[in-house]
C-alpha positions as CSV (number, residue, x, y, z in Angstrom):
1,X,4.1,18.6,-15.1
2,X,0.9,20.4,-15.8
3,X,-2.4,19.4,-13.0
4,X,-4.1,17.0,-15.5
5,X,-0.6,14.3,-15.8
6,X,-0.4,14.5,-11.7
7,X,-3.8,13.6,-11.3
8,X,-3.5,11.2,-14.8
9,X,-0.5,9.4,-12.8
10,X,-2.6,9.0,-9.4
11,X,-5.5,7.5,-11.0
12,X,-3.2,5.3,-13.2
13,X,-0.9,4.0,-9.9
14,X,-3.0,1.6,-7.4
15,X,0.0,2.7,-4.9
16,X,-0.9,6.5,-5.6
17,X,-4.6,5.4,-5.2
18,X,-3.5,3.6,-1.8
19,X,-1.6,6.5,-0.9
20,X,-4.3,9.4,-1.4
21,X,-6.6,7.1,0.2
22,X,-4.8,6.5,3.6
23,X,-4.2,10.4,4.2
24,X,-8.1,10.7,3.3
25,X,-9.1,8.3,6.0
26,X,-6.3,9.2,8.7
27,X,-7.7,12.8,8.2
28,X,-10.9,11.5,8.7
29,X,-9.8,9.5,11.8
30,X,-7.9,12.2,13.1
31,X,-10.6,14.9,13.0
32,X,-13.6,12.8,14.3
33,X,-11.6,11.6,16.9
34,X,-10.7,15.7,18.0
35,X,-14.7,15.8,19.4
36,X,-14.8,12.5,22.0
37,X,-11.2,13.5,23.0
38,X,-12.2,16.8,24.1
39,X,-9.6,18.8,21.9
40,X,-12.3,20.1,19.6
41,X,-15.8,21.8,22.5
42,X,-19.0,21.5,21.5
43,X,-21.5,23.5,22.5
44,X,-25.2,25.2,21.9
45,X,-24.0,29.0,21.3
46,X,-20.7,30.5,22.7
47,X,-20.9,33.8,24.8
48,X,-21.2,37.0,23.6
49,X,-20.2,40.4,24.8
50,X,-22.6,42.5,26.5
51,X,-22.8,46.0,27.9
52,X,-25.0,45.1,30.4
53,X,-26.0,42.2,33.2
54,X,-27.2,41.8,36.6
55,X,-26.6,39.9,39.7
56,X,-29.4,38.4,41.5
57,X,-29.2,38.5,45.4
58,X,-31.3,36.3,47.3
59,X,-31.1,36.1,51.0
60,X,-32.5,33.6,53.4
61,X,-36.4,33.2,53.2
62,X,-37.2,34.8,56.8
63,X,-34.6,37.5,55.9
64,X,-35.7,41.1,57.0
65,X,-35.4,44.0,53.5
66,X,-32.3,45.7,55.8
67,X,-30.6,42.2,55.4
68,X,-31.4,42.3,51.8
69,X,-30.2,45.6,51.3
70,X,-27.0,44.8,53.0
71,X,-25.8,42.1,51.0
72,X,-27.0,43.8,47.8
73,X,-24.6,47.0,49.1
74,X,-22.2,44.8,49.5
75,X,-22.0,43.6,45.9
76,X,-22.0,47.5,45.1
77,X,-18.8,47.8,46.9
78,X,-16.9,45.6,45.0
79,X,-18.4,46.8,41.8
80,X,-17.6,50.7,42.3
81,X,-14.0,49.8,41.9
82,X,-14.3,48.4,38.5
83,X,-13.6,51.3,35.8
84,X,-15.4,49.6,33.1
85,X,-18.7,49.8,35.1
86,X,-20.3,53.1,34.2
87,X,-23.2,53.0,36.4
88,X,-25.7,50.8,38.4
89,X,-28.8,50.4,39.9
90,X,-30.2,48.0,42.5
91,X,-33.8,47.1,43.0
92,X,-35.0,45.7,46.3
93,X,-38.0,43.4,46.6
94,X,-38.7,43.4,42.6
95,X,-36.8,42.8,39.9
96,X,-35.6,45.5,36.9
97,X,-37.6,46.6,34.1
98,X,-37.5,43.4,31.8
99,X,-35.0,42.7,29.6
100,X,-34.8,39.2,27.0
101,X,-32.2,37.7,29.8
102,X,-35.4,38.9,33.1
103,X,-38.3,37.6,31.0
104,X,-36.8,34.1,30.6
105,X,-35.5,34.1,33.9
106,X,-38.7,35.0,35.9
107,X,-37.6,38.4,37.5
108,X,-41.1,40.0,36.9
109,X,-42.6,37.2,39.3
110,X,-39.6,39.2,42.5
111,X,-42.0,40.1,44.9
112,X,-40.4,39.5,48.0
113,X,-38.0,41.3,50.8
114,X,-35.4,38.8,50.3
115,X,-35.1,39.6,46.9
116,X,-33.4,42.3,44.8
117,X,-31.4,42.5,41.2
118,X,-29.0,44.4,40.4
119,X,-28.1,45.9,37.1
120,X,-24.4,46.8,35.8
121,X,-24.0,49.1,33.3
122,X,-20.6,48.9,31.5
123,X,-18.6,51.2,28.9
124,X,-19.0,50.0,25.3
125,X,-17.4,47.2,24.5
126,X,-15.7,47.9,21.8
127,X,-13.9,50.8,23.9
128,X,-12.8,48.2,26.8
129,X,-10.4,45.3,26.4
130,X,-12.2,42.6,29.1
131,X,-15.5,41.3,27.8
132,X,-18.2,41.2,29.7
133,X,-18.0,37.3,30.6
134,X,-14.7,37.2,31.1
135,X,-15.2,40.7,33.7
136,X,-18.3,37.9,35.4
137,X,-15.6,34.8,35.6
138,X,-13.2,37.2,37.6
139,X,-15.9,39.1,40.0
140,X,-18.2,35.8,41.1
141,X,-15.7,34.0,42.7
142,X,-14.5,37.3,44.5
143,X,-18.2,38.6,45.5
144,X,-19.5,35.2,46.5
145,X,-16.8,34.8,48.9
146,X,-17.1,38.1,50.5
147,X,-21.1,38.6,50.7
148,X,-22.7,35.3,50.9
149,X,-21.1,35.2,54.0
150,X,-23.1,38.1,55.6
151,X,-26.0,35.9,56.0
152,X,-26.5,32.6,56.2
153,X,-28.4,31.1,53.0
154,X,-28.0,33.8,50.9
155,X,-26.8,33.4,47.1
156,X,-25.7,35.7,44.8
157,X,-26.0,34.8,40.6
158,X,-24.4,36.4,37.8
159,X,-27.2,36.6,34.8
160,X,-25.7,37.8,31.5
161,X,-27.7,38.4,28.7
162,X,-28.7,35.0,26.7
163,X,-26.7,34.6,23.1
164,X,-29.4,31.1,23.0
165,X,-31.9,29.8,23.9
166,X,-34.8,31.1,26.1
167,X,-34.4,29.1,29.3
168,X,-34.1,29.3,33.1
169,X,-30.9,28.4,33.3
170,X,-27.7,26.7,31.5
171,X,-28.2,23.2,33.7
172,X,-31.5,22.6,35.1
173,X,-32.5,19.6,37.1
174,X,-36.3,19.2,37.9
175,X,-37.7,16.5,40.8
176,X,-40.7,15.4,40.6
177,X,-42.4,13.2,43.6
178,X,-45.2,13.5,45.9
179,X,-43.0,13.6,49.5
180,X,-42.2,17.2,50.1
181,X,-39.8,16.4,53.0
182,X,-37.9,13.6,50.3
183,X,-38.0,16.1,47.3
184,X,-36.0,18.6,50.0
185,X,-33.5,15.7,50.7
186,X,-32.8,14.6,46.9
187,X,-32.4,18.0,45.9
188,X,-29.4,18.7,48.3
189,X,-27.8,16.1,47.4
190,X,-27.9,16.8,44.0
191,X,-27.3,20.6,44.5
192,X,-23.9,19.0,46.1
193,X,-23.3,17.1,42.9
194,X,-23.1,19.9,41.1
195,X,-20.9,21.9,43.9
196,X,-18.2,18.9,43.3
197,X,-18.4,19.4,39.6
198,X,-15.7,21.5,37.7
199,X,-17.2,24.4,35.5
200,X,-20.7,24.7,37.3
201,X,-21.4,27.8,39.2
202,X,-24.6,30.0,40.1
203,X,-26.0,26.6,41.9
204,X,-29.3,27.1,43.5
205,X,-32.4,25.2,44.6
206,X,-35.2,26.8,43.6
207,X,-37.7,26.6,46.8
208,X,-37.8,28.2,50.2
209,X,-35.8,27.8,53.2
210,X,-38.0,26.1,56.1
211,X,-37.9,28.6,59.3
212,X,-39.6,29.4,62.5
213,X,-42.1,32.2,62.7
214,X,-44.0,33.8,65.2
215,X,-48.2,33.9,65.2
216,X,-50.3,36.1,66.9
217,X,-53.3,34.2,67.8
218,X,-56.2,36.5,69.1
219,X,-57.5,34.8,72.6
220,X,-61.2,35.1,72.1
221,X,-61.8,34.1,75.5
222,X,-59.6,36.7,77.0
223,X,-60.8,39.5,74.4
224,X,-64.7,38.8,75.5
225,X,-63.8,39.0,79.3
226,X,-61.7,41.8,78.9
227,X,-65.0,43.7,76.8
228,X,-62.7,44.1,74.0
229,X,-64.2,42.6,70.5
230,X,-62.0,40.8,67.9
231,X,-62.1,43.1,65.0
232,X,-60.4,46.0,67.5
233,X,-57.7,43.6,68.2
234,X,-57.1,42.6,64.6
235,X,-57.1,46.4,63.3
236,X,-54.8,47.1,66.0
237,X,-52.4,44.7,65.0
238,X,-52.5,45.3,61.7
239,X,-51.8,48.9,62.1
240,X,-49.2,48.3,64.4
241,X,-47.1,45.7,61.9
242,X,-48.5,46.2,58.5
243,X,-50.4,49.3,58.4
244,X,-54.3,49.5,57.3
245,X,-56.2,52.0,55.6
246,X,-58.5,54.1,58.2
247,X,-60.0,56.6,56.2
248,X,-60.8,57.5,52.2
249,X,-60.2,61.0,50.9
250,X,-62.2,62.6,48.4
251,X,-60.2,64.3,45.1
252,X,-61.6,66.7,42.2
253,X,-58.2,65.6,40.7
254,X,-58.6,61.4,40.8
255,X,-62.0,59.3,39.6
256,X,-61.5,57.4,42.7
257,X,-61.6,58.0,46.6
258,X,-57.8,57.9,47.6
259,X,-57.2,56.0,50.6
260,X,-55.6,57.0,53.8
261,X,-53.3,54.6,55.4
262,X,-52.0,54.6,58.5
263,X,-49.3,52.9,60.2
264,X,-46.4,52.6,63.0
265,X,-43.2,54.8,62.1
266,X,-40.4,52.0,61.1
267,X,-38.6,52.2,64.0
268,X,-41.4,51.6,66.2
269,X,-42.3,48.5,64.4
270,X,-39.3,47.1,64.1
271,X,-38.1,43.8,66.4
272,X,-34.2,44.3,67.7
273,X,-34.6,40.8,66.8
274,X,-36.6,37.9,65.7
275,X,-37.5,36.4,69.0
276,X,-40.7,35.7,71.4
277,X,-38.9,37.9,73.8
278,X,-39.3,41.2,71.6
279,X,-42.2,40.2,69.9
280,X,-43.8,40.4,74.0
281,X,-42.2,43.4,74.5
282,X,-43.6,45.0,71.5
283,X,-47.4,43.9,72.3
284,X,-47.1,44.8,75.9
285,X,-46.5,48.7,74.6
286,X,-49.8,48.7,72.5
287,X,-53.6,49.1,74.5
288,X,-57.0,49.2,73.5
289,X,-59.5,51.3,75.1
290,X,-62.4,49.0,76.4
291,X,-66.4,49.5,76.7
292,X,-65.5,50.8,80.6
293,X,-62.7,53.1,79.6
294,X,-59.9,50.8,81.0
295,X,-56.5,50.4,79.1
296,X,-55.9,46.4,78.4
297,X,-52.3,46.1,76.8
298,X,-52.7,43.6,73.9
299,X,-50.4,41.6,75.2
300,X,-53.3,40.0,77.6
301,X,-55.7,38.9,75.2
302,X,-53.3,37.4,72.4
303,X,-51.2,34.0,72.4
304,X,-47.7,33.9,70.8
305,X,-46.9,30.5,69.0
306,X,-44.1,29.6,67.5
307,X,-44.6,27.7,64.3
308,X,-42.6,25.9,61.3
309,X,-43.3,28.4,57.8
310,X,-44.8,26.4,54.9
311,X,-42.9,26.8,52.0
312,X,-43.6,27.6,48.6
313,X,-45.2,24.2,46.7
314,X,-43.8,24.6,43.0
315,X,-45.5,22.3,40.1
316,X,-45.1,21.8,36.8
317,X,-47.5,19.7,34.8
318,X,-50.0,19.4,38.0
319,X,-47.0,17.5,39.9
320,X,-44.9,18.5,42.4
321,X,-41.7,19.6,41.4
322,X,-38.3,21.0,43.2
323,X,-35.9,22.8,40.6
324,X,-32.0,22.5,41.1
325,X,-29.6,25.3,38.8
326,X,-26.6,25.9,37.8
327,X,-24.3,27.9,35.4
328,X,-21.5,26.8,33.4
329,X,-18.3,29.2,33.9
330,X,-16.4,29.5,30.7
331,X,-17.1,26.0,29.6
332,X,-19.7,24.0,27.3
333,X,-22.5,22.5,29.4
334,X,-22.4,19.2,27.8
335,X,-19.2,18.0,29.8
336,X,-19.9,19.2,33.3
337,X,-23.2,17.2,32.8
338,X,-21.9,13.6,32.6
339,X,-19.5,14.3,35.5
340,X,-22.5,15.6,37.5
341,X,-24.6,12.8,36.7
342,X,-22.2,10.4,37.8
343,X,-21.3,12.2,40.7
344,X,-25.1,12.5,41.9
345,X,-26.0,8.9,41.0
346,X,-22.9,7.8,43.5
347,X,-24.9,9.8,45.8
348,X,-28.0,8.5,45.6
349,X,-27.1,4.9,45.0
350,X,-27.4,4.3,49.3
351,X,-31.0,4.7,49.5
352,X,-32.4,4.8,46.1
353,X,-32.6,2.2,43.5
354,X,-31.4,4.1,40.6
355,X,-32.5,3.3,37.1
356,X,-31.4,5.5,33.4
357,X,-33.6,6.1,31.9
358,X,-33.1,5.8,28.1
359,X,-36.5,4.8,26.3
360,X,-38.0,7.1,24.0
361,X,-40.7,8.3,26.2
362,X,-38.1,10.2,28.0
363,X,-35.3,13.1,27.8
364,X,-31.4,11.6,27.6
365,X,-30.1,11.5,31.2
366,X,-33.6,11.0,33.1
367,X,-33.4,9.2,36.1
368,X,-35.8,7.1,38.4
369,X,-35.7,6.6,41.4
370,X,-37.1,4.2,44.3
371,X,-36.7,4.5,47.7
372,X,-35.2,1.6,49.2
373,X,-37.3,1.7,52.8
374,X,-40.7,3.6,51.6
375,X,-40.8,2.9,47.6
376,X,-41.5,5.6,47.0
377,X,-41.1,6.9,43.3
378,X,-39.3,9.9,42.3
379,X,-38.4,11.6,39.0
380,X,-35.0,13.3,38.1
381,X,-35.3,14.5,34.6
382,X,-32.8,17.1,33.5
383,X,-34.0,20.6,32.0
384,X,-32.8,24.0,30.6
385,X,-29.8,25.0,28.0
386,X,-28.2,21.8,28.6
387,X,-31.4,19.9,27.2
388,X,-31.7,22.3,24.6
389,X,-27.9,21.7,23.2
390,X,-29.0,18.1,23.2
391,X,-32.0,17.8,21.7
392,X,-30.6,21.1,18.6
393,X,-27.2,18.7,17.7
394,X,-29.5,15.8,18.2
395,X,-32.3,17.4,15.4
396,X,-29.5,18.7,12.9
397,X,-27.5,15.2,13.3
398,X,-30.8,13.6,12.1
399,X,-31.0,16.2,9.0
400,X,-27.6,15.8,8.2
401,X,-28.2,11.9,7.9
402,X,-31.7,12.9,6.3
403,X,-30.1,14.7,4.2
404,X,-27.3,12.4,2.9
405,X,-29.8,9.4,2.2
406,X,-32.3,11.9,0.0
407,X,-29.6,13.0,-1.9
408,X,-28.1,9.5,-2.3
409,X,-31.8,8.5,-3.5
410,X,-31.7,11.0,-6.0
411,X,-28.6,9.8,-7.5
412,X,-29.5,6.5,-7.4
413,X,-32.4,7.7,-9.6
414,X,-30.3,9.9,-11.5
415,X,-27.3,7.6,-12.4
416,X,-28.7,4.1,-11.9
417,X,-25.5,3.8,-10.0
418,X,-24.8,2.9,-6.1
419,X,-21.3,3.4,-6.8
420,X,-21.4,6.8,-8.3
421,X,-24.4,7.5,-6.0
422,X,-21.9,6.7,-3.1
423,X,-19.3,8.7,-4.5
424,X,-21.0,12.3,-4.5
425,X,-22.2,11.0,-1.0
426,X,-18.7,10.3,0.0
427,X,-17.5,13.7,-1.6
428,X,-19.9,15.2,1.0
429,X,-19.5,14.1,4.1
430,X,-15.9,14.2,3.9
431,X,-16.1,17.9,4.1
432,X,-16.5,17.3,7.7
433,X,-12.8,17.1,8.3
434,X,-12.4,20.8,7.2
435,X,-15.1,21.5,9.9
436,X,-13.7,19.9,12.7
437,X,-10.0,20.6,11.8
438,X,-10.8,24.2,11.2
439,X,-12.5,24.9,14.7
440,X,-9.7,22.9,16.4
441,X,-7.1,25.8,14.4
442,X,-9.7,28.3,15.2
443,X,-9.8,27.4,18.8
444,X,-6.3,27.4,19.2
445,X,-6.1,31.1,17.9
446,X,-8.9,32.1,20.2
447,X,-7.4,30.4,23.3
448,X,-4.3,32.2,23.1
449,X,-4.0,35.0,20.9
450,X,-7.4,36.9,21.2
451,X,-10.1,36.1,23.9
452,X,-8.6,33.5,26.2
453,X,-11.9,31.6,25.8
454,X,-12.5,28.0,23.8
455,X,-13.8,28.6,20.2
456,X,-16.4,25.6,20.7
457,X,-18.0,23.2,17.9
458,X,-21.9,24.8,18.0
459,X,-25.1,24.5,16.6
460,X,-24.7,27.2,13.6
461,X,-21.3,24.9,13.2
462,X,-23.7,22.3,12.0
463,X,-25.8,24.3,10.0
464,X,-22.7,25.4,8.2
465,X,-21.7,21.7,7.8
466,X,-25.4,20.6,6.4
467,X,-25.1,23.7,3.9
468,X,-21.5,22.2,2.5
469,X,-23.1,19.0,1.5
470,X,-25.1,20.5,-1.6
471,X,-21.5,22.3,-2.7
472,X,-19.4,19.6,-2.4
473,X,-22.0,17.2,-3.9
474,X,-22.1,20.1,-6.9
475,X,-18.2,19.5,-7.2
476,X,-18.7,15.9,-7.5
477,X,-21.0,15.6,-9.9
478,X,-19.3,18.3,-12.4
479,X,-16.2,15.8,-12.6
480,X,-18.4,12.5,-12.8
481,X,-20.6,13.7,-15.9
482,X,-17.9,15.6,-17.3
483,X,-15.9,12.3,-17.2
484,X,-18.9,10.3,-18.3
485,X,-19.3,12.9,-21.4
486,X,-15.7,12.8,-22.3
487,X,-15.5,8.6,-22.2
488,X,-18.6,8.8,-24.5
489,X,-16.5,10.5,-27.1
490,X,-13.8,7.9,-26.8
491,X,-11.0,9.0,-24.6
492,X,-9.8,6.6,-22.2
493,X,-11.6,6.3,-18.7
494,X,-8.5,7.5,-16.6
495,X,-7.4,10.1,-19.0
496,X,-10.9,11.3,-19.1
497,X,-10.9,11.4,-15.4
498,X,-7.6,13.4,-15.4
499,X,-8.8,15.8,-17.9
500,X,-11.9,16.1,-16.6
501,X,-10.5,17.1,-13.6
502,X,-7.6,19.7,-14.4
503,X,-10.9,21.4,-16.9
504,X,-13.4,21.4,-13.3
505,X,-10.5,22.5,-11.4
506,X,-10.8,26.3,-12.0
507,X,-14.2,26.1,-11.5
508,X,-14.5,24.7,-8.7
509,X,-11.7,26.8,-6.9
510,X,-13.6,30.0,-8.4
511,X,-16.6,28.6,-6.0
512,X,-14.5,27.9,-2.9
513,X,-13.1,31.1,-3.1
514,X,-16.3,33.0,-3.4
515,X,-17.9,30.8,-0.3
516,X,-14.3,31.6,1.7
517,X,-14.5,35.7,1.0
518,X,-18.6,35.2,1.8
519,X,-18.1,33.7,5.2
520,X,-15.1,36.0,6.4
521,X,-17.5,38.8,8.0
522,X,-19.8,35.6,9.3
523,X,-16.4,34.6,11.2
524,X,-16.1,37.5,12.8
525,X,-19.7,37.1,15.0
526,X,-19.6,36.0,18.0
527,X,-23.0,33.7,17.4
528,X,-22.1,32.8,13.6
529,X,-18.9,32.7,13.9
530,X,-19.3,28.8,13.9
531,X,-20.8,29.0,10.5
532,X,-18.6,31.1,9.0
533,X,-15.5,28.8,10.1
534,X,-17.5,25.7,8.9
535,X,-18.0,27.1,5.2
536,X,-14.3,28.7,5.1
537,X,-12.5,25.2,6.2
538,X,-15.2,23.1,5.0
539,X,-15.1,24.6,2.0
540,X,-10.9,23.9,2.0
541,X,-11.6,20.1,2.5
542,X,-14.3,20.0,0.0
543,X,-12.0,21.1,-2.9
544,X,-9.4,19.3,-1.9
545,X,-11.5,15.9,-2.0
546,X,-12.9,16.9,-4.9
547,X,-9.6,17.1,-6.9
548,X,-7.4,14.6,-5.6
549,X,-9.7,12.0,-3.7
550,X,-13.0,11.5,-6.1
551,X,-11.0,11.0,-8.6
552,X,-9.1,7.8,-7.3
553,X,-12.5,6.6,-6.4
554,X,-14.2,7.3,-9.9
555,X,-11.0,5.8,-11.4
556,X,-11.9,2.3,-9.4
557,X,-15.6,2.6,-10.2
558,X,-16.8,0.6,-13.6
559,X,-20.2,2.3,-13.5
560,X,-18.7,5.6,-14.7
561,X,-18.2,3.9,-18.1
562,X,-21.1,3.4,-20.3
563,X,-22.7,0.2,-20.8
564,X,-21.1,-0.3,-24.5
565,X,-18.0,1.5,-23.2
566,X,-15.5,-1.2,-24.5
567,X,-12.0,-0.7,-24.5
568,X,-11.8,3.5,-23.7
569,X,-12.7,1.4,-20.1
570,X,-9.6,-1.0,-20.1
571,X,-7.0,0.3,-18.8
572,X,-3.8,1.2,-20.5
573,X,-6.1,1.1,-23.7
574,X,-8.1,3.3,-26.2
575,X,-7.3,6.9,-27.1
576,X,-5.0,8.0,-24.0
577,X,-1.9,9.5,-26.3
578,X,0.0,11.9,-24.6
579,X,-0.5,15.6,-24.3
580,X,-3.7,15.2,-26.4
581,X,-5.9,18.1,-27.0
582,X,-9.4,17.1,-26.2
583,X,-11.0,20.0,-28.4
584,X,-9.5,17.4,-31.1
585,X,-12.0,14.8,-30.4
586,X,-15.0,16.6,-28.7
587,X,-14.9,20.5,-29.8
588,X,-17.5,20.9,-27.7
589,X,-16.4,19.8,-24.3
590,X,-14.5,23.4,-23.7
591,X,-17.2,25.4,-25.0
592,X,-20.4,24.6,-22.9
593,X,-22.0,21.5,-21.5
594,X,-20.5,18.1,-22.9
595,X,-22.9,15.9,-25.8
596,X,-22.3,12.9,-27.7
């Protein structure tokens, strides 16, 4: 039995219609419910491969450079024993030359002594088996343990270089309120969220530690009775802890006078430790000469107070803001998110009022919050990647829709039809099962067979998916005005259908194939490799619909016939005589575009 009688006996039996139908929609069924479920990850952009990243080390706020340094060493250590790290380099109090993953992630703004970066070097990576995420998810968990717990306060990040997106980081949560002191409270509580939440690593709050320091308060009193002035005890001090220039020096070589700068060796002007006791010590070693030659130890005329550090105010949009991140290890951000959210509003719940915020004045997620006590207001409204991934399948869902109600539009206006019109639409979307199916095999294949990592559902996954719509709806319309053409001439609708279909069916093959070859290299990229699998699977589904499925549906649809069809559109009637050539009747139909 030749293509053209299998599909003339579907379109002829209402069981074979049923039958064709049901495996359609449990397909259909099947697939969309593969993305809820969890069995098919979505996600912005998956991972790449690099041959490079860095690991941030910041130590507690009042941390001394030595301190610094030795944590910093101590992620060296571990690193020196991993052969697929060529070399590396480690930059205390600034951050490395700027790369794309440092200028999105602020390291040109490291200024301070308890900060430094680190940047890893590793062989090529097509000459090493582990890639270069996979080498991160192993070290983190191994170098957190071991250094963080040199000091107290200190954190240590992974930062790979971005495949998406320019933002701070993956998951982002940003508080907004005017009470410092309650912006410090909500954001502990949420950084714990996100410590109880599987997948999320890296998780930092972006603002300084509040510490103790010592001031040394000139006594102006005491420097006046001791005939001492107040700039001689400033300069003093400032030589004696920062260092200050003291002279200028005069060069044929420079346009400009080059300053001399004078200061205590580093030994001398470095505390044993932080504590009024040595900071006494210390002042009690240094003397000024006064107006009657008499050696006054600095000590006597300055006062020693112990005060609370102000931190760092951040703000964004001229409001005060505290910023909690966090890095997603392996897995799509989108999941971790609703757990965290969850997680953090159980948290909150005892002393806020906590309202979700859904109206369309604000991001998905967003939360308000009220204290119970003070009423006080605050903001939590979630930021970074995370947001991005959102708002990208959000945009493309709304083209794909966009795009499915244009094109019906058109074919409304084309065919004066809502059936047929519904039928390319149909033909269309349907394609969607090869998408989903095919990243669930992909996946699969990825997971156990080749990088140990989830082929995820991602943005260029939906690009790929928006792209199939004009093909399939191409495939569709070849059979429904080749069919229309053929009925014109008077063969029988569901004969025409069949024939119509077995003539398309080459084709229409000949363009899957072409799209499959074309997206092969496009499935190999670790970015693209979404849309390449969408197109090759997609592409499957599509032909497959297109030859077996649009078929039944044309075959139940009355506005394929025309309107003085007569009986060629009864069934079991008109020209429908077995094995009939169709050249016979139209000559024309094989040789070029059907006519009356």
């Amino acid at each position: 039995m030749n293509f053209e009688e299998k599909i003339y006996n579907i379109v002829t039996s209402k069981k074979k219609q049923r039958k064709v139908g049901f495996i359609v929609l449990g397909f259909l069924i099947f697939a969309i419910a593969m993305i809820p479920t969890k069995i098919v990850l979505a996600k912005m952009l998956p991972g790449k491969s690099a041959n490079t990243y860095s690991i941030y080390v910041d130590t507690a706020t009042n941390s001394t450079i030595e301190q610094t340094k030795e944590v910093s060493e101590c992620v060296m250590s571990v690193m020196r024993q991993e052969s697929a790290v060529k070399n590396m380099e480690i930059f205390l109090g600034s951050g490395a030359p700027l790369d794309y993953a440092g200028l999105v992630k602020g390291s040109a703004f490291k200024s301070l002594k308890n900060q430094a970066e680190i940047v890893i070097n590793l062989s090529d990576k097509h000459h090493r088996e582990e890639t270069s995420y996979m080498m991160v998810h192993r070290l983190r968990p191994v170098i957190q343990s071991k250094c963080e717990a040199l000091y107290k306060n200190s954190s240590i990040r992974f930062v790979e270089m971005p495949s998406g997106p320019p933002t701070f980081a993956t998951v982002v949560v940003n508080i907004y309120g005017k009470n410092a002191l309650l912006l410090r409270e909500i954001s502990k509580d949420v950084k714990a969220s996100f410590e109880e939440t599987e997948g999320l690593v890296d998780i930092d709050i972006m603002q300084d530690d509040v510490h103790t320091k010592l001031e040394i308060i000139p006594n102006v009193a005491k420097i006046i009775s001791s005939n001492l002035s107040v700039d001689q005890v400033s300069n003093v001090l400032y030589m004696a802890f920062k260092g200050s220039v003291v002279a200028t020096k005069n060069s044929t070589q420079q346009q400009d006078q080059i300053p001399i700068y004078v200061s205590l060796d580093k030994e001398t002007r470095t505390l044993d430790s932080a504590t009024k006791e040595q900071l006494e010590l210390k002042l009690s070693r240094l003397k000024l000469l006064n107006r009657q030659g008499i050696m006054v130890p600095v000590k006597e005329v300055v006062e020693i107070v112990e005060t609370v550090a102000d931190p760092t105010i951040y703000k964004k949009n001229m409001k005060n803001m505290v910023s909690v991140t966090a890095e997603c290890d392996l897995v799509s951000q989108v999941y971790p998110l609703m757990d965290a959210r969850e997680i953090m509003i159980k948290k909150l719940e005892h002393r806020f009022e906590v309202e979700r915020l859904t109206g369309a004045s604000t991001y998905m997620f967003d939360l308000a919050l009220v204290d119970r006590e003070t009423r006080e207001k605050v903001l939590i409204r979630w930021d970074g990647e995370m947001k991005v991934s959102l708002d990208t399948f959000r945009d493309l869902g709304g083209a794909f829709i966009s795009a499915l109600v244009l094109m019906f539009l058109l074919m409304v206006v084309y065919y004066k039809s809502f059936a047929l019109s519904g039928i390319v639409l149909v033909g269309s979307f349907l394609s969607i099962i090869g998408v989903i199916i095919g990243h669930f095999i992909t996946d699969i294949i990825f997971l156990y067979f080749i990088t140990g990592v989830h082929f995820y559902l991602t943005a260029t996954s939906l690009i790929g998916f928006i792209s199939l719509m004009g093909i399939s709806a191409r495939s569709s319309l070849l059979l429904i005005d080749f069919t229309k053409s053929l009925i014109e001439s008077g063969i029988e609708k569901n004969r025409a259908i069949a024939i119509s279909t077995a003539t398309r069916a080459k084709p229409i093959l000949l363009t899957a194939v072409a799209i499959i070859l074309g997206s092969l290299l496009l499935a190999t990229d670790p970015i693209f490799g979404g849309l390449g699998i969408a197109l090759i699977f997609g592409s499957m589904a599509s032909t497959a619909v297109s030859l077996f499925y649009i078929p039944v549906l044309m075959a139940k649809a009355e506005a394929i016939c025309p309107q003085n069809g007569g009986v060629v559109c009864e069934e079991g009637e008109g020209l429908n005589e077995e094995h009939m050539d169709v050249s016979e009747i139209a000559p024309e139909v094989h040789h070029g575009n059907p006519t009356k």
